[in-house]
C-alpha positions in Angstrom: 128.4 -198.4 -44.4 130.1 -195.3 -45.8 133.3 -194.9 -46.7 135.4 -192.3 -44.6 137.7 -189.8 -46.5 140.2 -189.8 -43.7 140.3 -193.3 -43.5 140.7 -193.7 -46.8 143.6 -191.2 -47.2 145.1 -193.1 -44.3 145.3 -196.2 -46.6 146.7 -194.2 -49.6 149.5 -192.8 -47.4 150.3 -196.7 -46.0 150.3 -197.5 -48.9 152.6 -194.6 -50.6 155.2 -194.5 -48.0 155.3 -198.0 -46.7 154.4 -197.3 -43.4 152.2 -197.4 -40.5 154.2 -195.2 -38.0 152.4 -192.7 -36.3 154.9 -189.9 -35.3 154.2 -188.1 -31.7 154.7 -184.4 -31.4 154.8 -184.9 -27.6 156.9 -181.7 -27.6 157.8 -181.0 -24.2 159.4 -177.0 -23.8 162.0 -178.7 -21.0 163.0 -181.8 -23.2 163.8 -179.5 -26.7 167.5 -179.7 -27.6 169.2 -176.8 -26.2 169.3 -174.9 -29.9 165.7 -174.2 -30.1 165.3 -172.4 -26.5 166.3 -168.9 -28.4 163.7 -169.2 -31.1 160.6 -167.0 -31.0 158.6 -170.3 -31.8 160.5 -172.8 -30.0 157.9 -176.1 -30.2 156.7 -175.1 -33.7 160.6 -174.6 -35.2 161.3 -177.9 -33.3 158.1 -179.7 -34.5 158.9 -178.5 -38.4 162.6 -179.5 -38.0 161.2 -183.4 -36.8 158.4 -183.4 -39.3 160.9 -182.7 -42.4 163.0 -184.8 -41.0 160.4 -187.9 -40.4 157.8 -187.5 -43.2 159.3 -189.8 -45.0 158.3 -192.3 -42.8 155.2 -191.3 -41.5 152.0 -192.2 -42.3 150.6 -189.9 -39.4 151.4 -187.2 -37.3 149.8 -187.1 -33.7 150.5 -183.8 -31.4 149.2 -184.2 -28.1 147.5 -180.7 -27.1 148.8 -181.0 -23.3 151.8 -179.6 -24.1 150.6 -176.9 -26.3 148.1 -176.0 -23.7 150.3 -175.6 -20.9 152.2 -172.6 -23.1 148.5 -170.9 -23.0 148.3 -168.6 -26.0 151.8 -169.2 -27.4 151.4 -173.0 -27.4 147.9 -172.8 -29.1 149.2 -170.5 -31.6 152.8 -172.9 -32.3 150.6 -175.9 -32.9 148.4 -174.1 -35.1 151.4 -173.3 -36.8 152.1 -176.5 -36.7 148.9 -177.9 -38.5 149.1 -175.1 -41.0 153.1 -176.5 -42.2 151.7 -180.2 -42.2 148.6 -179.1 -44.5 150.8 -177.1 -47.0 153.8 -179.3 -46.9 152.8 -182.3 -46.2 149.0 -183.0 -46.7 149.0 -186.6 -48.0 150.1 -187.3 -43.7 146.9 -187.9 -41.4 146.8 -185.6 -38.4 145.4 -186.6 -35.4 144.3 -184.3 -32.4 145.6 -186.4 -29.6 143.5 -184.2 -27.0 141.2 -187.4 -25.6 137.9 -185.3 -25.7 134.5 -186.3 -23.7 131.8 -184.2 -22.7 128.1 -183.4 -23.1 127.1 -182.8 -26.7 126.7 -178.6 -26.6 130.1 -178.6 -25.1 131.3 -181.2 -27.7 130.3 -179.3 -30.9 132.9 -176.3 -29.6 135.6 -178.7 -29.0 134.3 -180.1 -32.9 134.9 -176.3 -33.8 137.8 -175.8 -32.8 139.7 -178.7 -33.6 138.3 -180.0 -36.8 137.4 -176.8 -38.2 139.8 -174.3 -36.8 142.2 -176.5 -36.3 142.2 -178.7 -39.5 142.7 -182.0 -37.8 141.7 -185.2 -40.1 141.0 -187.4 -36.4 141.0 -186.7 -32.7 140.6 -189.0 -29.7 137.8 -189.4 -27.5 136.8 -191.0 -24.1 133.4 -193.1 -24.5 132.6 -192.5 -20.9 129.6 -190.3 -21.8 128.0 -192.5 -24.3 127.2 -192.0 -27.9 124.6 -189.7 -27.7 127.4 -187.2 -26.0 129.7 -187.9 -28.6 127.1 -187.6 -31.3 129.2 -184.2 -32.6 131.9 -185.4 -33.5 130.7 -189.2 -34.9 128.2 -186.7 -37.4 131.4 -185.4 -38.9 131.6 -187.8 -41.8 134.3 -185.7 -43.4 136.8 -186.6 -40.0 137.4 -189.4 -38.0 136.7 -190.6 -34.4 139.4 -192.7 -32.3 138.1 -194.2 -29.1 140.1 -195.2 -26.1 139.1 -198.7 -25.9 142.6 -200.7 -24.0 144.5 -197.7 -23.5 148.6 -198.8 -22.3 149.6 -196.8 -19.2 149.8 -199.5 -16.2 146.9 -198.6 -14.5 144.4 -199.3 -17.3 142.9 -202.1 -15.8 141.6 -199.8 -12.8 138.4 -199.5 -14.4 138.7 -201.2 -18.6 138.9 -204.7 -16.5 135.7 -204.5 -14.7 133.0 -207.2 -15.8 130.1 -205.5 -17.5 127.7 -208.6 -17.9 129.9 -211.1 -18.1 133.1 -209.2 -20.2 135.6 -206.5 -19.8 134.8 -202.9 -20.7 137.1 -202.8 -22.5 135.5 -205.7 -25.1 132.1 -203.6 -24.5 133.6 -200.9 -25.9 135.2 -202.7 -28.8 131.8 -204.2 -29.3 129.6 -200.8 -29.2 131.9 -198.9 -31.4 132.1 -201.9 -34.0 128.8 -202.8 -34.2 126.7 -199.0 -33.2 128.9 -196.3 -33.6 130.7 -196.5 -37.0 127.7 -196.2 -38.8 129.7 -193.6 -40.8 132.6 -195.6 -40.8 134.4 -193.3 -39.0 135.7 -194.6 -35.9 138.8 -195.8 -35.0 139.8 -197.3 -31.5 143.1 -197.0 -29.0 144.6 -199.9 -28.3 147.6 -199.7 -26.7 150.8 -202.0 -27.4 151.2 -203.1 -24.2 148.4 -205.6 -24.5 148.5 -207.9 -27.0 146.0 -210.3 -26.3 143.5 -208.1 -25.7 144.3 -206.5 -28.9 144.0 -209.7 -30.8 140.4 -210.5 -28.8 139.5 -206.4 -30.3 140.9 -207.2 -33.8 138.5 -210.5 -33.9 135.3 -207.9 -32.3 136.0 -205.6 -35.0 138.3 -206.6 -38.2 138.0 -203.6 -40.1 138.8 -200.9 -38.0 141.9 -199.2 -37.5 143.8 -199.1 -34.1 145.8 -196.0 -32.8 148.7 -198.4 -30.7 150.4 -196.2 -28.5 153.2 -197.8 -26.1 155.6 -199.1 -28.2 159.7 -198.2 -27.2 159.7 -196.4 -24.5 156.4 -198.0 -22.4 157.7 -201.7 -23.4 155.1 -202.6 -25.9 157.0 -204.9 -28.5 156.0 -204.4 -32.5 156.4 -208.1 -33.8 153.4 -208.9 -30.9 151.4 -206.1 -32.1 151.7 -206.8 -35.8 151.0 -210.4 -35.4 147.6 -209.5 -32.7 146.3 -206.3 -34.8 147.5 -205.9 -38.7 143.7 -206.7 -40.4 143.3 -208.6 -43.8 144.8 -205.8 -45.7 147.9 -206.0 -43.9 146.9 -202.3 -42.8 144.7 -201.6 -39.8 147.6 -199.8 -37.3 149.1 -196.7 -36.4 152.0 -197.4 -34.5 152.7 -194.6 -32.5 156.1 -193.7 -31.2 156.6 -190.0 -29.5 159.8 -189.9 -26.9 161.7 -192.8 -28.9 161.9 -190.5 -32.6 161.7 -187.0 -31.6 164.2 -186.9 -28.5 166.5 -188.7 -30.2 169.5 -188.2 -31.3 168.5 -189.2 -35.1 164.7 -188.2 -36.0 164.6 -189.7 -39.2 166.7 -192.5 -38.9 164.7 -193.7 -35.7 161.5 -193.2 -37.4 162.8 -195.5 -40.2 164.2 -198.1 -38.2 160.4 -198.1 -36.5 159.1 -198.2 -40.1 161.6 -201.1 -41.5 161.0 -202.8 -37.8 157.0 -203.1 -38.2 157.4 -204.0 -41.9 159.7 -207.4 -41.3 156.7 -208.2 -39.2 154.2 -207.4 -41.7 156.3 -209.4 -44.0 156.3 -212.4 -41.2 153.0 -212.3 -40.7 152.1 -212.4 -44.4 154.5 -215.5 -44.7 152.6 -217.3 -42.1 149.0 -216.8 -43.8 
C-alpha cells in the first residue's frame, strides 16, 4: 500500500503540536458574536479571528460547506478566503471539506474539481451509498484523502447503519470494505462518531490503521476518555477529535480548544499507562 501525503502530514502536525483536535468552522451567520455583523466578510473575519486564535491546538481544521452555501456567492467566496489564510498562514494544519459528497462518477469528478483543486482541501467526506465505482474520483486522488461516513453520531444513525447485511451491521460492512478494498491508495479515512464507543472499538479492530474523523464530542454528549480508550491506534495517533459549537461559540476560542487538547492527551497518556 502507498503512503498518502495528507495522511502523512496529518501525523507530522500530531505530532508537532501535540494534538489531535479537529477544529469545526460550523460558522453559522445568526450565531457570530455581535462585532462581526458590520464586516464586509463576516464568516471569513470570524473564521481568521478563531483560526489564529486556535492553531495552536489544532491539528485540523474542518469547515462544513452548509453554511457557506446557504450565503450563495458570498459564502463560497468567504470560505475560499478562508482556505486561502489556512494555506498561507497556516499550512502545516489539514483541512478537511466537511461537505459529505456522493454521487455518480461524472458528477463526482466536478465536485473533485472544485474542492480539491479549486478549493485546496487536503480531505473531504463522503457517503458510500453509491459504491466504489461512484466514488472512484475522488479515491484516484492519491495526492488527497477520502473520509467515509461509516457510524456517523446524530441519534438517528441506526435508522439504516444497524440493519443486518449478511449477518452484521452496515455499519461494520462499511468498515470492512473501505479497510480491506478501498484504501488501496491508502487514502481513506472513516467517520466515526463519539457517541458510539463500542462500535468504534469493533471499527478500530476491522481496520487498525486508519484514521477516524470523531465528531460528537461536547455538545452531542460523546465523552473523550471512551473514545481515546476505543479508537487511538498503535501509534497513539489514529483520531481527529472534532469539536465545532464547544471552541468557536465560546467565550474563549483558544483556551477551549486547549483544554480539548490537554483533555484527550491525559487519555492518551492513560491509555499508554495501561498497555
Amino acid at each position: 500500500m502507498t503512503t498518502n501525503s495528507i495522511l502523512d502530514k496529518y501525523n507530522r502536525r500530531v505530532e508537532a503540536a501535540g494534538s489531535l483536535v479537529c477544529i469545526g468552522l460550523d460558522s453559522e451567520m445568526e450565531k457570530l458574536p455581535a462585532r462581526f455583523s458590520t464586516e464586509e466578510f463576516p464568516q471569513f473575519e470570524f473564521n481568521r479571528w478563531i483560526i489564529d486564535q486556535t492553531a495552536e491546538y489544532a491539528a485540523s481544521v474542518k469547515p462544513n460547506t452548509a453554511f457557506y452555501e446557504a450565503r450563495g456567492v458570498q459564502g463560497w467566496n468567504e470560505l475560499r478566503m478562508t482556505m486561502d489564510y489556512l494555506r498561507a498562514n497556516y499550512p502545516e494544519i489539514v483541512t478537511i471539506c466537511d461537505a459529505k459528497r456522493a454521487d455518480i462518477g461524472n458528477t463526482n469528478r466536478g465536485y473533485v474539481t472544485a474542492i480539491f483543486d479549486e478549493m485546496g482541501f487536503d480531505a473531504i467526506t463522503l457517503h458510500p451509498y453509491l459504491g466504489r465505482e461512484a466514488l472512484a474520483p475522488f479515491l484516484e486522488r492519491t495526492d488527497k484523502a477520502c473520509i467515509i461516513l461509516c457510524r456517523t453520531s446524530n441519534p438517528g444513525a441506526g435508522e439504516f447503519q444497524d440493519l443486518s447485511v449478511g449477518g452484521k451491521p452496515l455499519w461494520q460492512s462499511v468498515a470492512e470494505k473501505v479497510g480491506s478494498d478501498w484504501n488501496s491508495n491508502g487514502n481513506c479515512m472513516l467517520v466515526v462518531g463519539a457517541t458510539y464507543p463500542e462500535e468504534m472499538r469493533t471499527i478500530r479492530a476491522i481496520a487498525p490503521n486508519l484514521t477516524f474523523l470523531v465528531p460528537g464530542v461536547g455538545a452531542q454528549g460523546g465523552d473523550v476518555d471512551s473514545v481515546v480508550v476505543a479508537g487511538l491506534d498503535a501509534k497513539g495517533r489514529g483520531l481527529m477529535i472534532s469539536s465545532s459549537r464547544g471552541i468557536i461559540f465560546s467565550d474563549d476560542p483558544g483556551g477551549s480548544a486547549r483544554l480539548l487538547r490537554d483533555e484527550i492527551n491525559a487519555a492518551r497518556e492513560a491509555v499508554y499507562a495501561a498497555r
